[in-house]
C-alpha positions as a Markdown table, in Angstrom:
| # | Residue | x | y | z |
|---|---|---|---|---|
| 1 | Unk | 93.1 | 99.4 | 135.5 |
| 2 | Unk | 90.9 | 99.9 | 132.2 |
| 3 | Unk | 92.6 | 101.4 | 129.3 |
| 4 | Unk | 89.2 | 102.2 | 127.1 |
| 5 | Unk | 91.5 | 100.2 | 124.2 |
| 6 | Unk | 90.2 | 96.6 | 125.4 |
| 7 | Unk | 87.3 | 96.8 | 123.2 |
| 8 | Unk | 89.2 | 97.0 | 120.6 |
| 9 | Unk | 91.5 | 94.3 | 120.8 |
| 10 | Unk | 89.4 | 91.3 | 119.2 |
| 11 | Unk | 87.4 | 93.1 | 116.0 |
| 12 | Unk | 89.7 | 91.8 | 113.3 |
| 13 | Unk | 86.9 | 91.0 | 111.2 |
| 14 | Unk | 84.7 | 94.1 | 112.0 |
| 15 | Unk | 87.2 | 97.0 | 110.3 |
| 16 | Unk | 90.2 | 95.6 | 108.8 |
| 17 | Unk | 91.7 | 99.0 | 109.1 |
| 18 | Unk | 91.0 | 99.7 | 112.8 |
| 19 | Unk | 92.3 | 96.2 | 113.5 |
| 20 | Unk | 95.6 | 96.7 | 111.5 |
| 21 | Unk | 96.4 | 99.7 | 113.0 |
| 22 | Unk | 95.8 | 98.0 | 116.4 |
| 23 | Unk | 97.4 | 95.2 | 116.0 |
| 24 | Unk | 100.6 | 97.1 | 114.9 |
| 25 | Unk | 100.4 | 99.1 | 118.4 |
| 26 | Unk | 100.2 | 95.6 | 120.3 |
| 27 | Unk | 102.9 | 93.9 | 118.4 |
| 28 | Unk | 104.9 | 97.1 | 119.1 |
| 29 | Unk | 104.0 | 96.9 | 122.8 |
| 30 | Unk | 104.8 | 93.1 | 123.0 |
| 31 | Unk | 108.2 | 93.8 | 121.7 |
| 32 | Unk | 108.6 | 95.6 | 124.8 |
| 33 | Unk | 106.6 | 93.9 | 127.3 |
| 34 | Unk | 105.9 | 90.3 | 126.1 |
| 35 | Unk | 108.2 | 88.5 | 128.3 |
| 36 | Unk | 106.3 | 90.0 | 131.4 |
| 37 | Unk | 103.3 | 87.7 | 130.2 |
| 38 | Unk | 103.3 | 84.0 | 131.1 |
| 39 | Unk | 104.4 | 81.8 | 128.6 |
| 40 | Unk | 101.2 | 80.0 | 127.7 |
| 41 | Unk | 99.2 | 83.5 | 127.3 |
| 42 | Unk | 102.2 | 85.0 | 125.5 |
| 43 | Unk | 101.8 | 82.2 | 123.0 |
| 44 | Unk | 98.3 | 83.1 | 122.2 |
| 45 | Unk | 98.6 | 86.5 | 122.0 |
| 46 | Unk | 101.5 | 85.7 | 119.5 |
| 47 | Unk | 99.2 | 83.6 | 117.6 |
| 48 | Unk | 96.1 | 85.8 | 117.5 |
| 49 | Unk | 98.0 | 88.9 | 117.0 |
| 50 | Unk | 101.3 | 87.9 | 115.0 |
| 51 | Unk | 100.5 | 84.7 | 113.4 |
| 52 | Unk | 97.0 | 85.7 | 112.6 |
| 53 | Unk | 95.1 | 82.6 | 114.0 |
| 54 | Unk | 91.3 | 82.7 | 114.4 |
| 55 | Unk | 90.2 | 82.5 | 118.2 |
| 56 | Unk | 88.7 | 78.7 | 117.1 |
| 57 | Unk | 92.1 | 77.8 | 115.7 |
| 58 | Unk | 94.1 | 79.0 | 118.9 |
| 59 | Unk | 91.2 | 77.4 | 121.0 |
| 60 | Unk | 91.8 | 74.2 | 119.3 |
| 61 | Unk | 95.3 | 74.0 | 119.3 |
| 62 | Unk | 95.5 | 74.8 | 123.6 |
| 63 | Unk | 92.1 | 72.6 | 124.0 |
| 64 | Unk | 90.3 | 75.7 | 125.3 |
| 65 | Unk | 86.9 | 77.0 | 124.7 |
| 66 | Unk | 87.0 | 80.1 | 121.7 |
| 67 | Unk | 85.2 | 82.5 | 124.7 |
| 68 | Unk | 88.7 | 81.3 | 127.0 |
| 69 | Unk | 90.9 | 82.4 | 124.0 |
| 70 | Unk | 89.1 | 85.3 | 123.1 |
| 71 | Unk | 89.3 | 86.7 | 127.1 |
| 72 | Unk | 93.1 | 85.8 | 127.3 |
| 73 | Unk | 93.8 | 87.9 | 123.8 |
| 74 | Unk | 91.7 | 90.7 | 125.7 |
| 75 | Unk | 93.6 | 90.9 | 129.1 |
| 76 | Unk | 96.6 | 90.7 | 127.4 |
| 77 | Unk | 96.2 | 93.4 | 125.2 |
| 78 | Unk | 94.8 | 95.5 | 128.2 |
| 79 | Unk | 98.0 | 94.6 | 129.9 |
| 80 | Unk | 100.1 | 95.2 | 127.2 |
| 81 | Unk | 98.5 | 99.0 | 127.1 |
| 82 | Unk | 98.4 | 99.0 | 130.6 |
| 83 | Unk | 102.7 | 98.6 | 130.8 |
| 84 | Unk | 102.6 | 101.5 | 128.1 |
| 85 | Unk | 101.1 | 103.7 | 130.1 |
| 86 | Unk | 103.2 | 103.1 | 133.1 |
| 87 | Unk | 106.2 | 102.8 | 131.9 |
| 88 | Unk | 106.5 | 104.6 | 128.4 |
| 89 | Unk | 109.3 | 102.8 | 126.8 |
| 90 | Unk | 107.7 | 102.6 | 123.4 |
| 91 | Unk | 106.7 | 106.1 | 123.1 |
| 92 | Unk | 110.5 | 107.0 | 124.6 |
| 93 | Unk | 112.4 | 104.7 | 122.0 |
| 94 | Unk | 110.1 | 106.0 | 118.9 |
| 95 | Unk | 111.1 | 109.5 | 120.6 |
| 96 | Unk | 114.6 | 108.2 | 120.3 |
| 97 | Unk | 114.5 | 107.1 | 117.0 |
| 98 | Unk | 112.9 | 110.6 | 115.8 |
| 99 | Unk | 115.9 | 112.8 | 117.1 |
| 100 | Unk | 118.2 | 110.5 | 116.1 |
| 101 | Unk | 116.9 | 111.1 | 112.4 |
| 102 | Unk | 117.3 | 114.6 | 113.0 |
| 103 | Unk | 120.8 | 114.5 | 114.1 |
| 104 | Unk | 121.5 | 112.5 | 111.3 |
| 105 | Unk | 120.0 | 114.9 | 108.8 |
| 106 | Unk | 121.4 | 117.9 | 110.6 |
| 107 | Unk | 124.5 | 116.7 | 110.4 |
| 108 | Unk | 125.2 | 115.4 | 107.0 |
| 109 | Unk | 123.6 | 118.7 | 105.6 |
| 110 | Unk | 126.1 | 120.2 | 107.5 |
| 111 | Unk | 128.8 | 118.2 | 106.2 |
| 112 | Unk | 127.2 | 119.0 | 103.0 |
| 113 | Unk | 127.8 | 122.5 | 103.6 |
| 114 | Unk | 131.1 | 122.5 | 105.1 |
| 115 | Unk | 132.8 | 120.3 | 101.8 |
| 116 | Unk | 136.3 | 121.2 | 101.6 |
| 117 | Unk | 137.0 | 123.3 | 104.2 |
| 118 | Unk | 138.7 | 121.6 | 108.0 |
| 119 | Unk | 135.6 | 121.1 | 109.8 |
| 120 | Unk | 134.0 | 119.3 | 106.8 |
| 121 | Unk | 135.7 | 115.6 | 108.0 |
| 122 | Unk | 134.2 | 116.4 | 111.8 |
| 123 | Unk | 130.9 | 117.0 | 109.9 |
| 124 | Unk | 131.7 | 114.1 | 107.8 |
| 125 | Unk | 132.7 | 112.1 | 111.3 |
| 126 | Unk | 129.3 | 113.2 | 113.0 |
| 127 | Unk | 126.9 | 112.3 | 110.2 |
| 128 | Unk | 128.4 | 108.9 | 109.7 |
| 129 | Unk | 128.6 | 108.3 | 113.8 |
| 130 | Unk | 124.1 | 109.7 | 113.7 |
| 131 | Unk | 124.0 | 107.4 | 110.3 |
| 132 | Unk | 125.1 | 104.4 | 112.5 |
| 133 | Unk | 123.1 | 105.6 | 115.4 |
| 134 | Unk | 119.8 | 105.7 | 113.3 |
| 135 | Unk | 120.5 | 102.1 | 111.7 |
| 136 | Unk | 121.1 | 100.4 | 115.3 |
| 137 | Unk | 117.4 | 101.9 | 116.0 |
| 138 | Unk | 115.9 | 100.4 | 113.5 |
């Protein structure tokens, strides 16, 4: 299944900018889907993407042709979307993380509010419980 972002993949030296802001979105997806790629493409893709090895360098190091490298880094990045799109966990954690910073926020400005008086220390106990919910996110 095409994703229209496979073009896109492998033009780190054609706009810097469009390639960091791609590469950010792939290394976020491989977080979450890596290990569902076999070993020896996940290692490239890691290379190319995360270690930021040149398709000769990669091809070098696994004794393939640059054109072999440069086709693995672009299924793999298809894939990577492609997993996205079917299953959403990314976009559901970053979700996540967003109303979990709102609770957070909510909360100690309530505490903030309530000072002194007997619901403060709930306030207090729910801002620091949404504090430590928003660090374990990161």
């Amino acid at each position: 299944m095409g994703t229209g972002n496979e073009s896109k993949i492998c033009a780190k030296k054609a706009d810097a900018k469009d390639w960091l802001a791609e590469a950010a979105h792939l290394s976020v997806y491989f977080s979450y889907y890596g290990e569902l790629l076999g070993e020896k493409t996940k290692r490239i893709f890691e290379d190319y993407v995360a270690n930021d090895m040149s398709l000769s360098e990669i091809a070098r190091e696994y004794g393939l042709s640059r054109q072999g490298v440069y086709d693995v880094v672009k299924r793999c990045g298809a894939k990577l979307y492609e997993y996205e799109e079917c299953l959403h966990l990314a976009e559901r954690f970053r979700a996540m993380e967003e109303q979990a910073e709102l609770i957070r926020s909510e909360a100690a400005e309530l505490a903030k509010e309530l000072d002194g008086a007997p619901e403060g220390e709930r306030a207090k106990k729910i801002a620091q419980s949404a504090e430590e919910l928003v660090g374990s996110l990161q």
